[in-house]
GUTOR-112189 format. One line per 2 residues: number of its first residue (from 0); their letters; for each residue y negated, x negated, z negated of C-alpha. Coordinates in steps of 0.05 Angstrom, whole numbers. Layout:
BEGIN
NUM) a) Y,X,Z  ... $
END
This chain:
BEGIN
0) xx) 0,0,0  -75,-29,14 $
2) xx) -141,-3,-3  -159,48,49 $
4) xx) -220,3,67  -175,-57,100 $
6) xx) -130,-24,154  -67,-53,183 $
8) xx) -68,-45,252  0,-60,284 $
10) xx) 63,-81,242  65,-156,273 $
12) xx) -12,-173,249  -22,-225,193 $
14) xx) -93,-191,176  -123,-133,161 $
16) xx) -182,-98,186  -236,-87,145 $
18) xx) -267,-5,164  -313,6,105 $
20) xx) -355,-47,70  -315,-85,15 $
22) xx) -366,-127,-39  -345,-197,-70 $
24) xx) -320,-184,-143  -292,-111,-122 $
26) xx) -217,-109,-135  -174,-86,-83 $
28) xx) -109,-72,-61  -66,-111,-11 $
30) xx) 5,-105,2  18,-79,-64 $
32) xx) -17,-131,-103  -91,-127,-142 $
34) xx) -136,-174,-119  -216,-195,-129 $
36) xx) -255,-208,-76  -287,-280,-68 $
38) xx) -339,-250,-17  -363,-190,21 $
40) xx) -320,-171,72  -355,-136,123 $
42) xx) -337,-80,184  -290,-111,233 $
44) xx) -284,-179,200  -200,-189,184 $
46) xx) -173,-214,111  -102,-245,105 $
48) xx) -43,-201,100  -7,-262,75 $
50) xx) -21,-338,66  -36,-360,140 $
52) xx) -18,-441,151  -58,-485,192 $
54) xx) -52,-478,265  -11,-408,255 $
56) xx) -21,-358,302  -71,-301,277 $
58) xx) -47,-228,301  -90,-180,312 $
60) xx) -66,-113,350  3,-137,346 $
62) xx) -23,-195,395  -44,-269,379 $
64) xx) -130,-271,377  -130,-342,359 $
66) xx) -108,-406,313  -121,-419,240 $
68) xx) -164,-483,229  -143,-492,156 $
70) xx) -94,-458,114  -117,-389,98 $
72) xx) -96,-360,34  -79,-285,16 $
74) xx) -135,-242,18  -183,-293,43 $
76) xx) -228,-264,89  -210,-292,169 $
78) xx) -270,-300,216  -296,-357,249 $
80) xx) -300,-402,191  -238,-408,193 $
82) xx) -198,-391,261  -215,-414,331 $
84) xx) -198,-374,392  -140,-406,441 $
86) xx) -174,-381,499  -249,-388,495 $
88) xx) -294,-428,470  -340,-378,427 $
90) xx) -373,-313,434  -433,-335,398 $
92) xx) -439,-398,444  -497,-389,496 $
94) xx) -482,-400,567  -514,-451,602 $
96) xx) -540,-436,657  -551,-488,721 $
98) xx) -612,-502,755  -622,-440,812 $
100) x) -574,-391,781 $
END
């Protein structure tokens, strides 16, 4: 059972969704288990499902969304800090654009 606020999508993810603003110290519930939040957790960002190991796939959707960059531990919230995508660079990175585009 989780809090209502963090939503597992498909069966095969390692994260839930967050769908309703969750504030650092709040306690919540994931997978069964109590646990206090470190930080806010914010619409659409992800927290672990389960300790996540360095360079393990992240699921998302029942597909793979990217790599962990560091061991992530339960409940830790997953965003860019701490995963990289495998097949773009970043969709916060600007485009450059070349002279007489």
């Amino acid at each position: 059972m989780n809090d209502r606020r963090l939503v597992l999508v498909n069966e095969n993810d390692n994260v839930l969704v967050c769908c309703g603003q969750v504030g650092a110290g709040e306690t919540v519930v994931l997978e069964g288990e109590s646990l206090i939040m470190g930080v806010d957790i914010h619409v659409g960002h992800k927290v672990a499902r389960r300790a996540i190991g360095k360079g393990e796939k992240i699921f998302r959707y029942g597909a793979p969304i990217g790599s962990a960059t560091v061991d992530i531990a339960f409940g830790e919230h997953v965003h860019m800090h701490n995963i990289k995508s495998d097949y773009i660079p970043s969709h916060t990175r600007e485009k450059k654009m070349e002279v007489g585009q």
